[in-house]
N, C-alpha and C positions, 0 to 999 in steps of 0.2 A: 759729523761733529756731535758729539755729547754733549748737553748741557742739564742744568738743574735747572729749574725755576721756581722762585718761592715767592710766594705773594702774602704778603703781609697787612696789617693795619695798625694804624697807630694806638700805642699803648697797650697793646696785646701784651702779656707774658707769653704767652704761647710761642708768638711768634719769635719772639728774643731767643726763648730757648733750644727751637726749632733751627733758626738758625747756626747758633754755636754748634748743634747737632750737626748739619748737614755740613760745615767747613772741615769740620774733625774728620769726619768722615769721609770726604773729598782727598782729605791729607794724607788721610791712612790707606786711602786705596789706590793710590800710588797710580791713578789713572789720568788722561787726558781728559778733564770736565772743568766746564764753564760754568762759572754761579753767577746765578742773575737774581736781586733781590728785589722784589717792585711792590711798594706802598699800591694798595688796591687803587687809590684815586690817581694814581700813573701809568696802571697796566691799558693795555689794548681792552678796550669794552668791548669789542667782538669777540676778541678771543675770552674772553669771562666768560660769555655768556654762552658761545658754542660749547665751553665744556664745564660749564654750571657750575661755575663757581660760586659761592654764598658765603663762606665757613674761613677762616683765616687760626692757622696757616695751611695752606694748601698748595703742598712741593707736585711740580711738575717733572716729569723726567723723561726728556726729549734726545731722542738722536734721530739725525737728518731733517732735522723740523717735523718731525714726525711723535705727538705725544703716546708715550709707550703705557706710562703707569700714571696713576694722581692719587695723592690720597689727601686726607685734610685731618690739619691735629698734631700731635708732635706722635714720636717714638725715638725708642732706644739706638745708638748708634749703631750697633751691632746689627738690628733688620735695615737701618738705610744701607748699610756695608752688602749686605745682602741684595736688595733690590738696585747697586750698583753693579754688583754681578750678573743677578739675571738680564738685565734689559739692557746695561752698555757691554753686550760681550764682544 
């Protein structure tokens, strides 16, 4: 299973706009992906801190439960279309 995961905080812009990035992009690439959006004070504190999380937003991007990629910050819809390709092929 493919999924996204975006971890967020409250009142971020970042986060907002990171968002609307990653749904677009989910849309447009026509693929089977699961978007999971979790307010940092809701996420699993194990899993934050096994892969050091600190920085909001910070997309996850998992197949088979398995974290492939992570980056933290926003970008252009175009490299998450991208790194949809490489890692859920």
């Amino acid at each position: 299973m493919n999924k996204i995961l975006l971890i967020t905080t409250k009142g971020c812009a970042a986060c907002t706009i990171m968002e609307r990035i990653v749904k677009e992009a989910i849309d447009e690439s026509h693929r089977s992906i699961a978007l999971e959006i979790k307010d940092v004070k809701d996420a699993n504190a194990s899993f934050l801190h096994k892969h050091k999380t600190n920085d909001f937003p910070t997309t996850y991007f998992i197949k088979d439960n398995d974290v492939k990629f992570q980056y933290v910050g926003t970008n252009a819809k175009i490299v998450i279309l991208r790194w949809i390709d490489v890692y859920f092929k």
